[in-house]
C-alpha positions as CSV (number, residue, x, y, z in Angstrom):
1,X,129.6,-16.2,-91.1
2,X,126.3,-14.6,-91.3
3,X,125.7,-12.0,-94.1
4,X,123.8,-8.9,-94.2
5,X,120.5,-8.5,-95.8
6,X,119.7,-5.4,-97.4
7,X,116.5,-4.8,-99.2
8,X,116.8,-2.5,-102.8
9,X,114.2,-0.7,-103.9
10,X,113.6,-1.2,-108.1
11,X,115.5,2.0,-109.3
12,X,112.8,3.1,-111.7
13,X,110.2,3.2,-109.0
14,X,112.9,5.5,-106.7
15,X,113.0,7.8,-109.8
16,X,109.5,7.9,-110.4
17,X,109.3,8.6,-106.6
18,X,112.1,11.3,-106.3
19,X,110.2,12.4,-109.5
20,X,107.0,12.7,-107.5
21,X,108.5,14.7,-104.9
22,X,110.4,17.3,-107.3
23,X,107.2,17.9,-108.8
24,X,105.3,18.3,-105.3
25,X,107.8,20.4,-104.5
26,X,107.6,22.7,-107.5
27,X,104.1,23.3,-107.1
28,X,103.4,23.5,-103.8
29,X,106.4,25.0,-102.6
30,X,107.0,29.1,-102.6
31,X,109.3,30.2,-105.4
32,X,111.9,31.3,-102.2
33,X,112.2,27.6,-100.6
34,X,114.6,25.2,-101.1
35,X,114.4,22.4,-103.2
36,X,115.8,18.4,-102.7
37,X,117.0,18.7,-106.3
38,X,119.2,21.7,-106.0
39,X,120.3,19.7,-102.3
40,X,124.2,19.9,-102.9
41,X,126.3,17.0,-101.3
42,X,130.2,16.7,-101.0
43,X,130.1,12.8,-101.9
44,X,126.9,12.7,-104.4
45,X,126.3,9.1,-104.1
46,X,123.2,8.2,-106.6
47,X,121.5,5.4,-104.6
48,X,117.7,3.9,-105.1
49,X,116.1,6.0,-102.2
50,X,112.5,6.9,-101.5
51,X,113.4,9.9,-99.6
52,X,113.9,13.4,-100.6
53,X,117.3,14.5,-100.0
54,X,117.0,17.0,-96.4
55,X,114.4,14.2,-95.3
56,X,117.1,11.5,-95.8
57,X,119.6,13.9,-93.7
58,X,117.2,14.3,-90.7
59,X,117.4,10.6,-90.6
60,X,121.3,10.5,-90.4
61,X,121.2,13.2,-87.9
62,X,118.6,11.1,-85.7
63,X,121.3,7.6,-86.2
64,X,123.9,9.4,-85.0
65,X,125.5,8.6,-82.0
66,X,126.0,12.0,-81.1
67,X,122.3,12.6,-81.6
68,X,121.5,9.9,-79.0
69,X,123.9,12.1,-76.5
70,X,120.9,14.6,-76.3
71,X,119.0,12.5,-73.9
72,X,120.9,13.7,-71.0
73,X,122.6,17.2,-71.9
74,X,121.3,20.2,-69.6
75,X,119.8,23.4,-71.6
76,X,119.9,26.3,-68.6
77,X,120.0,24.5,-65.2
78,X,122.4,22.2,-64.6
79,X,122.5,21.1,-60.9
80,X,118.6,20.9,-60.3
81,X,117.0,17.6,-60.0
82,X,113.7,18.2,-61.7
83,X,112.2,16.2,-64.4
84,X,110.0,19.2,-65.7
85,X,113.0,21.9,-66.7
86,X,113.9,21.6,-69.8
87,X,117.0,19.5,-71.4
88,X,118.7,19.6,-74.4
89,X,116.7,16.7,-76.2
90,X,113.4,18.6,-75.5
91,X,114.8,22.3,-76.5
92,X,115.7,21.0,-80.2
93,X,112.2,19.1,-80.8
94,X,110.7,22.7,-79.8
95,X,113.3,24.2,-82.0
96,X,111.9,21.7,-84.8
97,X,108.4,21.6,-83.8
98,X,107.7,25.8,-84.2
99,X,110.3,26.3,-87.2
100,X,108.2,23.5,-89.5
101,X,104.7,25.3,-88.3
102,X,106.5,28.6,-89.1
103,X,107.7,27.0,-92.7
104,X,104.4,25.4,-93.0
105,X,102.5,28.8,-93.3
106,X,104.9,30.3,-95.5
107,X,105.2,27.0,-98.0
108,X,108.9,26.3,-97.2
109,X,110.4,23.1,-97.3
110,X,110.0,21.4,-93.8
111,X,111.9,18.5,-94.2
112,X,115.4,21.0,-94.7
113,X,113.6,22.9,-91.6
114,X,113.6,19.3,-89.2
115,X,116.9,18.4,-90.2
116,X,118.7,22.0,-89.5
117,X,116.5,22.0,-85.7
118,X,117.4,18.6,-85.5
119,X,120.8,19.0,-85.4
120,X,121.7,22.4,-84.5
121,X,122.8,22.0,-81.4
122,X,124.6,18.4,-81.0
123,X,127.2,20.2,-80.1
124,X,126.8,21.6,-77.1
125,X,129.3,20.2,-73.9
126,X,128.3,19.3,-70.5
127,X,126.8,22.2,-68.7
128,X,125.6,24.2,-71.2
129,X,127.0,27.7,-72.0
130,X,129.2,27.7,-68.7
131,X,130.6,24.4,-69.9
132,X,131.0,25.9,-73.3
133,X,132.6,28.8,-71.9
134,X,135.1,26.6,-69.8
135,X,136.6,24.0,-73.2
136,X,136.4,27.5,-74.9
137,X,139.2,29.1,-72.4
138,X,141.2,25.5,-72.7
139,X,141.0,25.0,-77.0
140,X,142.4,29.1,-76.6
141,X,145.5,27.7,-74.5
142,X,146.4,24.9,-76.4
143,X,145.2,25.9,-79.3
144,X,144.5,29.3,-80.2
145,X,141.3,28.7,-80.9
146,X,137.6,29.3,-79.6
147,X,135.5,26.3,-78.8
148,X,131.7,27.4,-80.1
149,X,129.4,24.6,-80.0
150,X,127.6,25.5,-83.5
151,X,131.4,24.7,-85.0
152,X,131.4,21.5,-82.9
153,X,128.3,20.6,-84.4
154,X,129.5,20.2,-87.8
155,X,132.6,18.4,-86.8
156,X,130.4,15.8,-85.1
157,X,128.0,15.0,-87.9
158,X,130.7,15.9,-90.9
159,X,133.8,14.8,-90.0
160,X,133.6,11.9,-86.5
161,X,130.3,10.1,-88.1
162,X,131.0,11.5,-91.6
163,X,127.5,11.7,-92.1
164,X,128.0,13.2,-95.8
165,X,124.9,15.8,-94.7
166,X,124.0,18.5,-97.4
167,X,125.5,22.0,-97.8
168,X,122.6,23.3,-97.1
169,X,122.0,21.6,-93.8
170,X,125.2,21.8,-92.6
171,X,125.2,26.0,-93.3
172,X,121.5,26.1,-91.4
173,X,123.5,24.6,-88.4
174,X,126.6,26.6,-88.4
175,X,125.0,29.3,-88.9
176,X,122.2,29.2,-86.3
177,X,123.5,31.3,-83.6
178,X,120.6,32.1,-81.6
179,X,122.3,34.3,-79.3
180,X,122.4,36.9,-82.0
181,X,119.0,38.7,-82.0
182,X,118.1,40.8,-85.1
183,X,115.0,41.7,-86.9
184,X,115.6,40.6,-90.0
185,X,117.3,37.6,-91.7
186,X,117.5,37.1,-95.6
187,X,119.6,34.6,-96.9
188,X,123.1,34.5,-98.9
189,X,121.9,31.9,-101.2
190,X,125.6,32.0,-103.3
191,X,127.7,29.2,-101.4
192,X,130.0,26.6,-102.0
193,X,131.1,24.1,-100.3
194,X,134.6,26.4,-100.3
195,X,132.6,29.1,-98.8
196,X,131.3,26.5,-96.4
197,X,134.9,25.4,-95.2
198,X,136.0,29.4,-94.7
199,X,133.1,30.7,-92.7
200,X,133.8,27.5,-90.2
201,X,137.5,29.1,-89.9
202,X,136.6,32.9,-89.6
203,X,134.2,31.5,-87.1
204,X,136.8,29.6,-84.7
205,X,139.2,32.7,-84.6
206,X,137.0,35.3,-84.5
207,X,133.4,34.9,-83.4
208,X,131.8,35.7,-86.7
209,X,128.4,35.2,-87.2
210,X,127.1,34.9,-91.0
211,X,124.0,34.4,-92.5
212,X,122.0,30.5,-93.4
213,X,122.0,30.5,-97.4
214,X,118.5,29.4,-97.0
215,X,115.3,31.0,-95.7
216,X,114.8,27.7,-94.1
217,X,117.6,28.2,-92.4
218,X,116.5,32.0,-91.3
219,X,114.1,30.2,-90.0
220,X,115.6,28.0,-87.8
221,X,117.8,30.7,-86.9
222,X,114.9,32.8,-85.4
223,X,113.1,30.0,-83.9
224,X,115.8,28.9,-81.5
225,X,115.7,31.4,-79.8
226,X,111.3,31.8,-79.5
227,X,112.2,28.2,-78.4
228,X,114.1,29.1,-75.4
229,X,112.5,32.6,-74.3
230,X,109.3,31.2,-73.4
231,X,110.4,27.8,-72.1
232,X,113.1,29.4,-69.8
233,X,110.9,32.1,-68.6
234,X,108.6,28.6,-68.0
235,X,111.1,26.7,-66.3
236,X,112.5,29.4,-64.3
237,X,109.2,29.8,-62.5
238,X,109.3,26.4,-62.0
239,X,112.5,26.4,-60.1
240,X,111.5,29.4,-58.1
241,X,113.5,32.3,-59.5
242,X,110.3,34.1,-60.9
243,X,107.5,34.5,-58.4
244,X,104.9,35.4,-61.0
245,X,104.5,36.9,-64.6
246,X,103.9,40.5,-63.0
247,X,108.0,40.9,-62.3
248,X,108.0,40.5,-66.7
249,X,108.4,43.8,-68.0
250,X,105.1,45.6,-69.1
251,X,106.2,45.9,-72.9
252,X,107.0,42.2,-73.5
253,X,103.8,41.4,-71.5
254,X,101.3,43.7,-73.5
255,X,103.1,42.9,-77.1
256,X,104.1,39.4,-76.6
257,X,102.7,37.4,-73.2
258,X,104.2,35.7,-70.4
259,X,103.2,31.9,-70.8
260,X,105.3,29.8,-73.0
261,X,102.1,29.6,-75.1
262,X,101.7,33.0,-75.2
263,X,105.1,34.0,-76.0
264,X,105.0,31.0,-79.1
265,X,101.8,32.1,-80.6
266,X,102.4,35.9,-80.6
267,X,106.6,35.5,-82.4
268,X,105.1,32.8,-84.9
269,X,102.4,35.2,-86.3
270,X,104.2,38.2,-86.4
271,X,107.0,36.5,-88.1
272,X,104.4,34.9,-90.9
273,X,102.8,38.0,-91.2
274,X,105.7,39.9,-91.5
275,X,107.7,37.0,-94.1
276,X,104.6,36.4,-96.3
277,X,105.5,36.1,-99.7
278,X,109.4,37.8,-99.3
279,X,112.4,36.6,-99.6
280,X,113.4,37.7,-95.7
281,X,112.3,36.5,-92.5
282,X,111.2,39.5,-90.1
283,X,109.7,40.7,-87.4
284,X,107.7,44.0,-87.1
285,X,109.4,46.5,-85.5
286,X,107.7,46.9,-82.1
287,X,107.8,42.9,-81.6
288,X,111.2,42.8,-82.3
289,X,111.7,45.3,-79.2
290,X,109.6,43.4,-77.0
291,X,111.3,40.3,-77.8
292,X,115.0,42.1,-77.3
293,X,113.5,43.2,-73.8
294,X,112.4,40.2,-72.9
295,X,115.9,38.5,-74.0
296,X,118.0,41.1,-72.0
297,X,115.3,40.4,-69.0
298,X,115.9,36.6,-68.9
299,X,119.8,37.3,-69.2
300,X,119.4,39.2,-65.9
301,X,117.0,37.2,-64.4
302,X,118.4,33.7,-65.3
303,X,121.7,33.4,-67.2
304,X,123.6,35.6,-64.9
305,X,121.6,34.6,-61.9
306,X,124.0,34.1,-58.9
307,X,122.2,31.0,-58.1
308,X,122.7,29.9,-61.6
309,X,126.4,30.5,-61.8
310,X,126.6,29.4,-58.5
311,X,128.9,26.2,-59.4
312,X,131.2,28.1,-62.2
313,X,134.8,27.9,-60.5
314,X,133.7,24.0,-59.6
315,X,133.2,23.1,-63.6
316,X,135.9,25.4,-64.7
317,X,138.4,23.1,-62.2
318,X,136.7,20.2,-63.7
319,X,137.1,21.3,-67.4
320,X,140.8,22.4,-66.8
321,X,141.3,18.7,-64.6
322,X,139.7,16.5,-67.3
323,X,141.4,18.0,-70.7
324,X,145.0,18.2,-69.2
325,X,144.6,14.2,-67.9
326,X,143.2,13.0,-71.0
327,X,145.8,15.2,-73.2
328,X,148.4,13.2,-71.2
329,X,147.0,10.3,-71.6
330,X,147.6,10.5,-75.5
331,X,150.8,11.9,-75.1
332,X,151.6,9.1,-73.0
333,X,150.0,6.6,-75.0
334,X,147.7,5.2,-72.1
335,X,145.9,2.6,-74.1
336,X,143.9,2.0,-70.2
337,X,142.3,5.5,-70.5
338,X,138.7,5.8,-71.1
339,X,139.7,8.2,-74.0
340,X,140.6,5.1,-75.9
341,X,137.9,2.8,-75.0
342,X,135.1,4.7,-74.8
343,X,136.0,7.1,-77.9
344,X,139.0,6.6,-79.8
345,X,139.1,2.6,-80.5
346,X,135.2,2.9,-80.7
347,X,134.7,1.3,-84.6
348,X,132.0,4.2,-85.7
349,X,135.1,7.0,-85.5
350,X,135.7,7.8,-88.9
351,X,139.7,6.4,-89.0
352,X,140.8,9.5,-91.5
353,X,139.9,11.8,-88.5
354,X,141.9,10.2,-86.3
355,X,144.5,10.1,-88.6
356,X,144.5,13.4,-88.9
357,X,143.7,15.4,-85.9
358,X,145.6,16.3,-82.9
359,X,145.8,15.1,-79.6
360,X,144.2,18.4,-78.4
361,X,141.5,18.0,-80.5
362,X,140.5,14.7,-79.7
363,X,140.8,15.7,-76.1
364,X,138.1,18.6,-77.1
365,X,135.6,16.2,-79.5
366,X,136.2,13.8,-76.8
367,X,134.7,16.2,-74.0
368,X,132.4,18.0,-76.1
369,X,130.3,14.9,-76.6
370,X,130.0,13.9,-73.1
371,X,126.9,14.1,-71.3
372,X,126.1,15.6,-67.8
373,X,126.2,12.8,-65.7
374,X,129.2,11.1,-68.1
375,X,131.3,14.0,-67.0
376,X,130.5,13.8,-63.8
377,X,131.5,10.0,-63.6
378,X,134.8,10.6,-64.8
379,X,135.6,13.6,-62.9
380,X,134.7,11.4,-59.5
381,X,136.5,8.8,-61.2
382,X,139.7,10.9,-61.5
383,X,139.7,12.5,-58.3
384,X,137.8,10.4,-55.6
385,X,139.5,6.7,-54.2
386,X,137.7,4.0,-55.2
387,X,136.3,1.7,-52.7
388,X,136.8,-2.2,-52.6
389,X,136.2,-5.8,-50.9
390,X,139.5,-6.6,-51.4
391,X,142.6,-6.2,-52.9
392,X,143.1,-9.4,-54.6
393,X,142.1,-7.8,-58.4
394,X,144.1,-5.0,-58.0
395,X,147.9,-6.3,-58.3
């Protein structure tokens, strides 16, 4: 039997490192950022690491299994074969990519800032919002709850991978919400890991939306959705449902742009000018109105597009079909089912969660982590016959 090698590094040359970085931190950090010694962690391992603390969760995030899921989750449009639209893989690097430019100019800490963008949205289901919308109807019939794919996030990386990810991490990705648009975030820097466990609930059963403990987090928060406003804009000329930037309103044009570029470079310096040397992240007033127009005017033009929502009663049958047959299938015990083999006997499940969880909530994790094309397969799988030679390996 072969053993494991695992290479230590001498612990007083990981002190003098973490040492190193405490004291790059203190001086080259603003006095608002946050720091990898106040990093707060349920399980507080001491190990002989070189990394700083958020650095070391970005690469947990990244070695996650549900992280590797990305590669083939949709962001807007679902249904369209066309390698230059956006997916969910690319959104998050652009997520990650203009919140660490936005925390370099303001001296925050970036490595907190990659591992919040990083992981923000791992938990998004098959077909984006409308697929979100569809497990959110089923978890409110059989359980009483919403289904909100920030939540889903942290139940991924916390509890199936157990991950052991900071406080401060985890509340940047709960509390990300990009969908709520305001001018100004400043941070509730007094949680716990209580605090932590409560806003999760209040958030299930009643849509809450509460504010990232650290301006990192703000950060994040705001840069989701400049992420998505200029790229969508982007791909939905791309797919033909803009003909050209004239049809953008003339407010969001004159204040803002209409290139993805354009539309980067204008939020980014407003929100550093506007966030330099305070203890809030803000926008100025007038860009905050142009980027509130030019929200409302992708809403119209693309999320509740008829052409977009064209397929809605096909995934909601789908949705509804594929939680009540895998539900069964654990009721029933059917150890043949690919809710066993391809997720519950996998050996990276953590074993207290499936100890403790229901049926109903695997059957939602379960769904929640498949990609696109996954839960296509087993919808055709389900409901299609299946071809064959022969019959002689079928008794």
């Amino acid at each position: 039997m072969s053993q494991t090698y695992k290479r230590i590094i001498d612990k007083n040359i990981a002190n003098i490192l973490k040492n190193n970085i405490n004291k790059r931190e203190k001086y080259c950090l603003s006095d608002c950022a946050s720091r990898s010694e106040d990093a707060l962690r349920r399980k507080n391992k001491k190990s002989a690491d070189i990394r700083a603390e958020y650095y070391r969760d970005s690469d947990r995030i990244i070695h996650t299994h549900a992280y590797s899921r990305y590669i083939d989750k949709t962001q807007v449009f679902s249904f369209l074969t066309n390698d230059h639209i956006t997916h969910r893989v690319l959104h998050v690097q652009l997520v990650s990519k203009i919140a660490r430019t936005i925390g370099r100019a303001l001296r925050l800490n970036e490595d907190l800032i990659e591992a919040i963008s990083l992981g923000h949205d791992i938990g998004h289901v098959p077909y984006g919002h409308q697929g979100e919308a569809c497990l959110s109807a089923l978890c409110n019939k059989y359980m009483e709850e919403d289904f909100l794919h920030n939540v889903q996030s942290i139940q991924f990386l916390d509890t199936l991978e157990d991950c052991d990810l900071t406080l401060q991490v985890l509340d940047g990705i709960l509390c990300h919400d990009g969908e709520k648009w305001v001018q100004k975030l400043e941070p509730q820097r007094d949680k716990d890991w209580e605090c932590f466990e409560t806003e999760i609930m209040e958030i299930k059963r009643q849509k809450k939306s509460f504010l990232p403990m650290t301006l990192e987090g703000c950060v994040v928060r705001f840069s989701d959705t400049i992420a998505y406003t200029g790229r969508d804009i982007q791909d939905a000329k791309e797919v033909g449902l803009i003909k050209d930037f004239s049809e953008v309103p003339a407010e969001c044009r004159e204040l803002i742009g209409v290139t993805n570029g354009e539309i980067i470079n204008s939020l980014i310096i407003d929100l550093v000018e506007n966030s330099w040397e305070r203890n809030y992240i803000s926008y100025s007033p007038g860009t905050f109105s142009a980027l509130e127009e030019y929200v409302k005017y992708n809403y119209e033009l693309i999320y509740k597009n008829p052409k977009v929502l064209s397929e809605n009663s096909k995934i909601e049958t789908m949705y509804t079909e594929i939680f009540a047959k895998f539900l069964k299938d654990l009721d029933n015990e059917n150890k043949e089912s690919k809710i066993y083999e391809h997720f519950i006997d996998l050996e990276w499940i953590n074993k207290d969660y499936l100890k403790n969880s229901s049926n109903e909530e695997k059957v939602r994790d379960f769904i929640a982590g498949m990609t696109d094309r996954y839960f296509e397969g087993i919808f055709k799988d389900m409901m299609l016959p299946k071809r064959r030679e022969n019959y002689k390996e079928t008794v």
